[in-house]
C-alpha positions in Angstrom: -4.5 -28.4 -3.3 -5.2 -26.7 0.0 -7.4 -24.1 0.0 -5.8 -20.9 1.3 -9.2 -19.0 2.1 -9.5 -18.6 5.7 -13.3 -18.7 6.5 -13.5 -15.9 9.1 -17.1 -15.2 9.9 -17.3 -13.1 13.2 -20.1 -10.4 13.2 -18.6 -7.6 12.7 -16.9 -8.6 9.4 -20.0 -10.2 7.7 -22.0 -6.8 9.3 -19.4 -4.5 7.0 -19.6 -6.7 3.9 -23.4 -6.9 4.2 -23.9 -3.1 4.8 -21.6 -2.3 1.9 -23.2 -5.1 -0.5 -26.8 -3.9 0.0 -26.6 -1.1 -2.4 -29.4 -1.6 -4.5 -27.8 -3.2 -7.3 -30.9 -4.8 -8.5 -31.1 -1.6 -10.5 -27.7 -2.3 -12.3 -28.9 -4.3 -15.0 -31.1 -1.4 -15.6 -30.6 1.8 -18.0 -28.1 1.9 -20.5 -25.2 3.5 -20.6 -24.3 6.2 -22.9 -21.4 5.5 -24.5 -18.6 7.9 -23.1 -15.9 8.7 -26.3 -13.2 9.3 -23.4 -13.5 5.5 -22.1 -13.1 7.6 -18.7 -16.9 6.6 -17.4 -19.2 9.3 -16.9 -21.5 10.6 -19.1 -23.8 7.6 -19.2 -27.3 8.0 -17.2 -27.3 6.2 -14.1 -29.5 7.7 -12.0 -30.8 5.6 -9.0 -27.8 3.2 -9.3 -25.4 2.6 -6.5 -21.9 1.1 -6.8 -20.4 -0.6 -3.4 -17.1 0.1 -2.6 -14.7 -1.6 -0.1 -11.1 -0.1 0.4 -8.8 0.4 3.7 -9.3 3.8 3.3 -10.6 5.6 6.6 -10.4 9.4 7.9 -8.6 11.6 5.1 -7.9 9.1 3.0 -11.5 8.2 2.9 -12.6 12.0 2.6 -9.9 11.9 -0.2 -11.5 9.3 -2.4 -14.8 10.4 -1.8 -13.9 14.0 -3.2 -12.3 12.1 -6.3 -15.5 10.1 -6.9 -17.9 12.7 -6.3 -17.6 14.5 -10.2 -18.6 10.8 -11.4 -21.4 10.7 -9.0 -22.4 13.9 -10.5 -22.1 13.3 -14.0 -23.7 10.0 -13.9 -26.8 10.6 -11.2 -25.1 7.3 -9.2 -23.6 6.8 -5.7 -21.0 4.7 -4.0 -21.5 3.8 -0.9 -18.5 3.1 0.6 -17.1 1.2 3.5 -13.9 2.1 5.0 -12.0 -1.2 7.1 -8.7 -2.5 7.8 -10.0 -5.3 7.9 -10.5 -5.7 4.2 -8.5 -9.0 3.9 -11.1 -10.9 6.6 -13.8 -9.4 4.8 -12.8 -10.7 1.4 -11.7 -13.9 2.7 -15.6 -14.7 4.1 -16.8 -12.7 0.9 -15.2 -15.3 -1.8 -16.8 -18.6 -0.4 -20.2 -16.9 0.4 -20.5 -14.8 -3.2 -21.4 -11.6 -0.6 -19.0 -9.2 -1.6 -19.1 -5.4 -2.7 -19.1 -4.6 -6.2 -15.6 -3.0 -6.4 -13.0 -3.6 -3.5 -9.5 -2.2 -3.0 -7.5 -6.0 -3.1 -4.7 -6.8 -0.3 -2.4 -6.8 -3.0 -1.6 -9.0 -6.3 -0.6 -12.0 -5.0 -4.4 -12.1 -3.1 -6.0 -10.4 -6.6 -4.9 -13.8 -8.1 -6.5 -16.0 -5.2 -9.2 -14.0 -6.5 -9.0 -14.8 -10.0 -8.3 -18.3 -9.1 -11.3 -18.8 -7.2 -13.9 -16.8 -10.3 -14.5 -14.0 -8.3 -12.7 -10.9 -9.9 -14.4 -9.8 -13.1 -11.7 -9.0 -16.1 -11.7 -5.9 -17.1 -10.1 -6.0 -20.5 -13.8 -5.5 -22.1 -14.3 -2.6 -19.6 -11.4 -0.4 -19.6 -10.1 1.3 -22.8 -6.6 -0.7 -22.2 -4.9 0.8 -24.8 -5.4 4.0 -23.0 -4.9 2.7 -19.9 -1.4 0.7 -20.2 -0.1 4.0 -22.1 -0.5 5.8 -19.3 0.1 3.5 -16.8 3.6 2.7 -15.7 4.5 -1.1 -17.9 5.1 -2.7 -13.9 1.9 -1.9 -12.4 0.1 -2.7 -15.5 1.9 -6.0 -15.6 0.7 -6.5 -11.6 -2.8 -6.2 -12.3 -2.7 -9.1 -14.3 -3.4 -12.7 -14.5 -2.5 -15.0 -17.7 -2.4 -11.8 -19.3 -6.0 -10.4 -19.0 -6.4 -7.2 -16.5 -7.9 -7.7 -13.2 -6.9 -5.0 -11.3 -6.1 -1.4 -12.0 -4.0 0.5 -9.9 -5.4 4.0 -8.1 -2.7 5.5 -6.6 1.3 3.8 -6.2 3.0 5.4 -3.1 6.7 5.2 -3.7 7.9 3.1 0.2 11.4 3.4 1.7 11.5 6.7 1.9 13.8 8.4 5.3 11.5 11.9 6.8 13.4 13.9 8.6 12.6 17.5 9.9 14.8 20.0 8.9 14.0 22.7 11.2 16.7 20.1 13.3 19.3 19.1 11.0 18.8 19.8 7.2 20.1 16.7 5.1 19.4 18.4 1.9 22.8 19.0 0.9 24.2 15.9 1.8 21.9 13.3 2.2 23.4 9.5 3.7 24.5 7.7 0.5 24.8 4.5 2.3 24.0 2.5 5.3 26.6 2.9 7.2 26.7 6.7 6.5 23.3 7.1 7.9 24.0 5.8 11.0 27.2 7.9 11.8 25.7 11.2 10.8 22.0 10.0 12.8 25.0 9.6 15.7 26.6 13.5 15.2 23.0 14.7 14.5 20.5 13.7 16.9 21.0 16.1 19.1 18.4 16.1 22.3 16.4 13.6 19.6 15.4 11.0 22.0 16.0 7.8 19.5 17.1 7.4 15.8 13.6 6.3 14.6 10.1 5.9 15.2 8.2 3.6 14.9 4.6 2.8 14.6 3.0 -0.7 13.3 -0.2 -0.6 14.7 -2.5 -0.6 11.9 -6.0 -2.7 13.4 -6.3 -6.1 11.9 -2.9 -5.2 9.7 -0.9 -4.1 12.3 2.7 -5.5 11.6 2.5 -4.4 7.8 4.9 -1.2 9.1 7.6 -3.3 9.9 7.3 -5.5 6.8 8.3 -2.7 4.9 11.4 -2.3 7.0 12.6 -6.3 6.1 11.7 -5.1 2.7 13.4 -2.4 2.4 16.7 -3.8 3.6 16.5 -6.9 1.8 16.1 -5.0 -1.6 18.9 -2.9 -0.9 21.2 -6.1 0.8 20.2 -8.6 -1.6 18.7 -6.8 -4.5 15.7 -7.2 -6.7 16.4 -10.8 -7.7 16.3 -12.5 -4.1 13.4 -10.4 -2.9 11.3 -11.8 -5.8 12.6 -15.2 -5.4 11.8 -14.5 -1.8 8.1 -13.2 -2.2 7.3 -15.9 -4.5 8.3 -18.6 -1.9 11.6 -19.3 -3.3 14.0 -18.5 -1.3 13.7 -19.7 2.0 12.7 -17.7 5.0 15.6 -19.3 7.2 18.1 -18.5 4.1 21.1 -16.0 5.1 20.1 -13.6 2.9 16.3 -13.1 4.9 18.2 -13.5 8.4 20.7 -10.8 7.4 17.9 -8.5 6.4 15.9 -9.1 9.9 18.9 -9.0 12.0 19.5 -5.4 10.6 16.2 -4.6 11.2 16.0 -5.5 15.0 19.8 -4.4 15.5 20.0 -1.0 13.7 16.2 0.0 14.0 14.1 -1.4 16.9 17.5 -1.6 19.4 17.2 2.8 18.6 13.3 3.4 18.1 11.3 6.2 20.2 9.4 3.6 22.7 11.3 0.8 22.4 9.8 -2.2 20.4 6.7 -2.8 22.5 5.8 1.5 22.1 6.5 0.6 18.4 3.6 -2.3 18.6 1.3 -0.1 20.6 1.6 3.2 18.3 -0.5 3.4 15.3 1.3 3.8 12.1 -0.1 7.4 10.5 1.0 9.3 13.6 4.3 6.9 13.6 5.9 10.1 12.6 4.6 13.1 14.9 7.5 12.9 17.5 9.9 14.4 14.7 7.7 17.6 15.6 7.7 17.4 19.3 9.8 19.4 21.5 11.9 17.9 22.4 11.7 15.6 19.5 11.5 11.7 20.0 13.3 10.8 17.0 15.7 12.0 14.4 14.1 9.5 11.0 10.9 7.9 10.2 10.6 5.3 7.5 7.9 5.8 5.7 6.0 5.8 2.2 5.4 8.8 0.3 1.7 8.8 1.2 2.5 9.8 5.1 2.7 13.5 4.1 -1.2 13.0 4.2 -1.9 12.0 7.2 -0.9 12.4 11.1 0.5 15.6 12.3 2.2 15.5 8.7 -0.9 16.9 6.9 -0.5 20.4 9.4 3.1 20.8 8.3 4.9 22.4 5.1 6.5 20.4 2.8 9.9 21.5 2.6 9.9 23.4 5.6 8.6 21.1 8.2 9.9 18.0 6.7 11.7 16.5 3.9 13.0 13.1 2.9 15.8 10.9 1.3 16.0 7.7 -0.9 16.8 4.9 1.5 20.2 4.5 1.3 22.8 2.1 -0.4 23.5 -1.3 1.7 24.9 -2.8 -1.3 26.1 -0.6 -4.1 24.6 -2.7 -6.9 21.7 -2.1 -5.8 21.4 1.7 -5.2 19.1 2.5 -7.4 16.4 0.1 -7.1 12.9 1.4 -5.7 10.3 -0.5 -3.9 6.7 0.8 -4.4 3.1 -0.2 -4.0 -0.3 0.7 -4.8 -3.7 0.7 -4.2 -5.7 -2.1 -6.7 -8.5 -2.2 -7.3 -10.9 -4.8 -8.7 -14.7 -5.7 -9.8 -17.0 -8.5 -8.6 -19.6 -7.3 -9.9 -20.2 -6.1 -13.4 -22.7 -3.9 -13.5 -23.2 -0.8 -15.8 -22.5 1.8 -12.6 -20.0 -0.4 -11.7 -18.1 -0.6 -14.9 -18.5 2.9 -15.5 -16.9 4.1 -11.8 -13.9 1.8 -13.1 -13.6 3.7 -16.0 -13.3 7.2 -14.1 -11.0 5.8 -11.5 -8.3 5.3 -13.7 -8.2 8.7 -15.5 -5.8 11.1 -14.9 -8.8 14.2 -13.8 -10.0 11.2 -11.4 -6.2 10.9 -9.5 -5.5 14.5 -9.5 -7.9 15.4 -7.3 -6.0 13.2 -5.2 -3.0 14.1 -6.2 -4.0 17.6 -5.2 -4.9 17.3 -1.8 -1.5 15.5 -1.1 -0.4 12.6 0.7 -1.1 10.4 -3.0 1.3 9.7 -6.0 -1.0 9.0 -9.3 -0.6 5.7 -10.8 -1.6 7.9 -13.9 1.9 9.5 -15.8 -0.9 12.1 -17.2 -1.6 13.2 -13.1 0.3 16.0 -12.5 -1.2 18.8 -10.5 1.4 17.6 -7.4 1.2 20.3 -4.3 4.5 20.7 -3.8 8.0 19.7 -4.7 8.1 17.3 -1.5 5.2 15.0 -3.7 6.8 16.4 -7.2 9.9 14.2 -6.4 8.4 11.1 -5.0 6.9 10.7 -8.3 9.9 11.3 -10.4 11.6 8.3 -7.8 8.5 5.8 -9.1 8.8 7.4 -12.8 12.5 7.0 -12.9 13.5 3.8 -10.8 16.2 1.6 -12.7 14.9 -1.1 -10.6 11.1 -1.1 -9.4 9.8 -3.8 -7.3 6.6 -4.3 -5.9 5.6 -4.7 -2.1 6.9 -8.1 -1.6 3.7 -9.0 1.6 1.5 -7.5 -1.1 2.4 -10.3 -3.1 2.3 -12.9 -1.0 -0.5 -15.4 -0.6 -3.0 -14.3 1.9 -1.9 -16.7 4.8 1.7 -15.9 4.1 1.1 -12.2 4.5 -0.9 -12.5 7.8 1.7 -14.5 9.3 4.1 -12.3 7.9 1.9 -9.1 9.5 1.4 -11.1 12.6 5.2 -12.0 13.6 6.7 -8.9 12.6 4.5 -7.4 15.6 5.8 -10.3 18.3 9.9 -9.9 16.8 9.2 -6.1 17.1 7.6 -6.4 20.4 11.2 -8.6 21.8 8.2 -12.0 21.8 10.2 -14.2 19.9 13.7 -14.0 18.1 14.8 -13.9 14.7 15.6 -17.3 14.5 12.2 -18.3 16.0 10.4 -16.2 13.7 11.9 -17.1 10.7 11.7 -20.5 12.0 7.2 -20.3 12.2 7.3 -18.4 8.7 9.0 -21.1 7.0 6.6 -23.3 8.0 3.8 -21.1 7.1 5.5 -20.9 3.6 5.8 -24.4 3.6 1.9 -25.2 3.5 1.3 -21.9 1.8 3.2 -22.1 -1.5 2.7 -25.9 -1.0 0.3 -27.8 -3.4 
């Protein structure tokens, strides 16, 4: 079997794994725990202990999760010292081969976590978690995704509902009467636009991941055209990238969206995805929609604005009506590498419901955690009843691609946006990718 690691060693990504990994950890097999009757870590002594975390947080989001580990860090006397990078599937990548890796990571996504487990790197977590606790409340799906031959890898921090329409209401309020369909949207995006320069914008720069923006585009199409049953097949190398089913759902995508973005395609590839959406607020604005998850109310010139006032959002729309009511969502996993007693125990407290509504709180987050419910505002309130209520729930299909399937994935989405290449060609090089990829 081919290996699928892709040994990437320049400086700057061994540099972040080493600065994250020295965390003095050679204390970790030190002190014992105090046994904690919640299961939600804290409580134990461990004082001089440090826990190193990796995640693709940065900015707020990292000020976010540093405000939700900060009561464990208190209660237990140990820090984390964490590393923010977008980078994280590089990192990971030159981590597994070498053994230098930080103790807990935020993983690209399941189909990676199971590379992961594959390769002996992850640390189960059945013996660490109370997992009856946990998978009662935990939605069933995302329990199911953080596991491999039915022992937990990963747990699931927060799970941003994706596919979700912004608009600003302030210039035409679609409260009332939302687009039910497709076709709908674009005829009332036609009367409504107003002095709205384009339909949409667009933003899928993202560092190392830019292009994941516009995967979430295919995705959400393809659910909607094809349903949940090709976009599995599809994800888990299936179904064919050339099939009609996957052209359909690109073609729509460069027809409908890019042909009416703010910028054009190549302003899409040049304009970083978290302030994707601040034209909406402009004056004149650039756009009339922004496709987004649930999590951009957190960040860009969102995180100024009132929910409700400022901005609002639909479902994404019918394509085809059997499939109206599916929902595509994600999340942010997390596994271990290294097992030690801090480490363990900031696991524990990262997947209690106190832990997530301090995220929760500060907006911009949907808890993976039912029991999470101190929501800011309706805005967030109904995102979560979308991910607690979905008939059909599917998981970020590039999330659960192999590594070298995602990249690619990333990495053409960014030349087809930016008019590089064609459908046909790019569908043409993913197939091939796929080929070697799912290939044994």
């Amino acid at each position: 079997m081919r290996s699928r690691w892709r040994f990437v060693t320049p400086v700057f990504v061994l540099g972040l794994v080493l600065a994250a990994c020295t965390s003095g950890n050679n204390s970790g097999t030190s002190g014992t725990p105090v046994a904690s009757s919640s299961g939600g870590g804290g409580g134990e002594d461990l004082s001089g202990q440090t826990v190193s975390v990796i995640g693709t947080w940065t900015d707020t989001e990292q000020a976010n999760f540093l405000a939700m580990v900060k009561p464990w860090e208190d209660q237990t006397g140990a820090k984390v010292k964490y590393q923010g990078t977008r980078s994280i599937n590089d990192i990971l990548a030159a981590g597994i081969p070498t053994g230098v890796l930080p103790d807990l990571a935020g993983l690209p996504g399941p189909g990676q976590m199971a590379d992961y487990v594959n390769a002996g790197a992850l640390k189960p977590l059945d013996d660490v978690l109370d997992v009856s606790t946990y998978t009662s409340e935990t939605s069933p799906g995302l329990v199911k995704l953080g596991q491999v031959n039915n022992q937990t890898y990963g747990v699931f921090i927060k799970a941003p509902i994706k596919g979700l329409i912004w608009y600003n209401p302030t210039l035409h309020d679609y409260s009332s009467s939302p687009p039910a369909t497709w076709d709908d949207l674009k005829s009332q995006a036609a009367a409504n636009q107003g002095n709205a320069q384009a339909v949409w914008c667009l933003g899928i720069a993202s560092g190392d991941a830019s292009g994941w923006p516009a995967t979430d585009w295919i995705e959400s199409i393809l659910l909607h055209q094809a349903g949940p049953d090709v976009y599995t097949s599809w994800y888990q190398g299936k179904t064919k990238w050339t099939d009609d089913a996957i052209k359909q759902a690109f073609n729509t995508y460069v027809n409908d969206v890019v042909a009416h973005t703010y910028g054009g395609g190549q302003g899409a590839v040049d304009t970083a995805f978290d302030v994707a959406g601040d034209p909406l607020f402009k004056s004149p604005p650039g756009c009339e929609f922004l496709h987004q998850a649930s999590f951009i109310t957190g960040l860009g010139a969102f995180k100024d604005k009132k929910a409700g006032t400022d901005y609002n959002f639909f479902p994404f729309p019918s394509i085809n009506d059997q499939y109206k009511t599916a929902v595509e969502g994600a999340g942010d996993l997390f596994g271990m590498f290294h097992d030690t007693p801090a480490a363990k125990s900031l696991m524990r407290y990262l997947v209690t419901a106190p832990a997530q509504d301090i995220w929760v709180k500060a907006g911009g987050a949907l808890s993976a955690n039912k029991n999470a419910t101190d929501y800011p505002d309706d805005i967030s309130k109904r995102s979560a009843e979308l991910l607690a209520n979905a008939d059909q729930f599917v998981f970020d299909a590039s999330d659960n691609m192999p590594s070298d399937m995602n990249a690619a994935f990333w990495q053409h989405m960014v030349s087809l946006t930016a008019g590089k290449e064609t459908v046909d060609q790019a569908l043409t090089a993913l197939q091939k990718v796929a080929d070697d990829s799912y290939g044994s």
